[in-house]
C-alpha positions in Angstrom: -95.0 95.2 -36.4 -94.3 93.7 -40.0 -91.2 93.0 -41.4 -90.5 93.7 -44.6 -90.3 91.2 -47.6 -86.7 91.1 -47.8 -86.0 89.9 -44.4 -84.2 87.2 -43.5 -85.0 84.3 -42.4 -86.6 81.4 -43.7 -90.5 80.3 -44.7 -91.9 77.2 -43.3 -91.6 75.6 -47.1 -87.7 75.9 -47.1 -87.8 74.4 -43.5 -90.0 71.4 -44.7 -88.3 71.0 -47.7 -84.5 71.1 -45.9 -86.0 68.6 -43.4 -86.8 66.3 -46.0 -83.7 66.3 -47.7 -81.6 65.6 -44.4 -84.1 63.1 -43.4 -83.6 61.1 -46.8 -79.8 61.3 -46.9 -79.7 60.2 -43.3 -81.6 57.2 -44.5 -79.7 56.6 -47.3 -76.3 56.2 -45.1 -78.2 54.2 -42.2 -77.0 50.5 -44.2 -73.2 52.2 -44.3 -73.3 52.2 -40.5 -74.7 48.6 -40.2 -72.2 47.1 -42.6 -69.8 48.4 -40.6 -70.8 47.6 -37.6 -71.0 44.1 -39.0 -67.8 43.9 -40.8 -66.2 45.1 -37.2 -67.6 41.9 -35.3 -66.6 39.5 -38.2 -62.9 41.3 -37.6 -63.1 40.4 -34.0 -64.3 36.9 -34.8 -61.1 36.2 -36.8 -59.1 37.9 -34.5 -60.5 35.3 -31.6 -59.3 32.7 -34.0 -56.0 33.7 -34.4 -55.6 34.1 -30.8 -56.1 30.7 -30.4 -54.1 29.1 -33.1 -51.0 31.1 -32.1 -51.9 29.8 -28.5 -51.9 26.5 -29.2 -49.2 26.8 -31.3 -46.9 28.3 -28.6 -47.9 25.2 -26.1 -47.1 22.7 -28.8 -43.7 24.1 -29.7 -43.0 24.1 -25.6 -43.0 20.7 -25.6 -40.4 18.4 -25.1 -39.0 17.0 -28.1 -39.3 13.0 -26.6 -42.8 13.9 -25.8 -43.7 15.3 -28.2 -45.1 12.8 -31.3 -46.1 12.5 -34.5 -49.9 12.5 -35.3 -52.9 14.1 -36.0 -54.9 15.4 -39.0 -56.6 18.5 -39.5 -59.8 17.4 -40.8 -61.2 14.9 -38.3 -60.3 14.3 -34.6 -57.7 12.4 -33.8 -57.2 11.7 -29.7 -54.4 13.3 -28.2 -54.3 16.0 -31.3 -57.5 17.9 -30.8 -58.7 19.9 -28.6 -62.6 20.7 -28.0 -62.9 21.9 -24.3 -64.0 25.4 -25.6 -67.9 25.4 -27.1 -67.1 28.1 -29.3 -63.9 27.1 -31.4 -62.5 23.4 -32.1 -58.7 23.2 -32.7 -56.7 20.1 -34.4 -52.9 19.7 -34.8 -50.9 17.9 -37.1 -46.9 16.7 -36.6 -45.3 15.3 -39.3 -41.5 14.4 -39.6 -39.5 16.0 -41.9 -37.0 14.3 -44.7 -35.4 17.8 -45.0 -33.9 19.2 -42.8 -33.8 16.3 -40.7 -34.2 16.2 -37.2 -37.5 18.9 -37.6 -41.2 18.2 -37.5 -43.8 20.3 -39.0 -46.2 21.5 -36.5 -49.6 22.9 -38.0 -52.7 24.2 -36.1 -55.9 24.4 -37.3 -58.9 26.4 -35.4 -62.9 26.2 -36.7 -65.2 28.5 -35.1 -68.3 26.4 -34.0 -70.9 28.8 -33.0 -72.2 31.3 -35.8 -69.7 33.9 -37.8 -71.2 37.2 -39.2 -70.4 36.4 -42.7 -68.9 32.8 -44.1 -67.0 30.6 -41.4 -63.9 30.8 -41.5 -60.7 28.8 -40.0 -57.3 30.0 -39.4 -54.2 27.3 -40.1 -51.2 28.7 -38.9 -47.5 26.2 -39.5 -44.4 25.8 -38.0 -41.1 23.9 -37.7 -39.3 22.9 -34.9 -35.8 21.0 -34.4 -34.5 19.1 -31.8 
C-alpha cells in the first residue's frame, strides 16, 4: 500500500535537520547551566562565612564586660583575638574603646576562607557596639 504525496508525516531530512538544530541549541545553553551551578556554590561559600562571623560575633557580645578586653587586629593574629581551630575559615576580632558614647567598645569580626572559593576569595567583616 502507498500513501499518497500529501500525507503527513515527516521525511528523514526534516528529522535530521530538526535533530540538528535541537542538538546545537542544547549546546549552546550547556555553559548557562555550569555558570550557574558555579555561581550557586560561590553563594553557599559566602553564606558559610557569614554563618560564622555572626557566630563569633554573638559569643563575643556574651561576654562579660570585665572579661572582656581590648585587643586584636584584623589583619594578623593576635593571641587571645583569633581563632583558627577550623581548617577551612580563620576568624580575627578587634575591641576598641569608644570616646563616644562612652562606656561602649566596638566589636568587629573578620572571617577569611582558607581553602579554595569558586571565584575571588572573599571575607565577611561584620561590626558591633556594645555597652556596659
Amino acid at each position: 500500500m502507498t500513501l499518497p504525496r500529501n500525507a503527513a508525516g515527516f521525511s528523514l531530512l526534516e528529522a535530521l535537520v530538526a535533530i540538528f538544530f535541537t542538538s546545537a541549541a542544547l549546546l549552546a545553553a550547556a555553559p548557562l547551566f555550569v555558570h550557574a551551578s558555579h555561581a550557586t556554590d560561590a553563594g553557599a561559600d559566602m553564606g558559610a562565612v557569614g554563618a560564622i562571623a555572626v557566630d563569633r560575633m554573638e559569643q563575643l557580645r556574651q561576654e562579660l564586660w570585665r572579661n572582656f578586653g581590648t585587643g586584636g587586629s584584623l589583619t594578623t593574629n593576635v593571641a587571645g583575638f583569633f581563632d583558627d581551630s577550623d581548617p577551612d575559615f580563620l576568624v580575627r576580632w578587634q575591641v576598641t574603646d569608644n570616646v563616644s558614647p562612652s562606656q561602649t567598645r566596638s566589636i568587629t569580626v573578620v572571617v577569611l576562607p582558607l581553602t579554595d572559593q569558586l571565584g575571588p576569595r572573599r571575607s565577611v567583616e561584620i561590626t558591633s557596639i556594645r555597652g556596659r
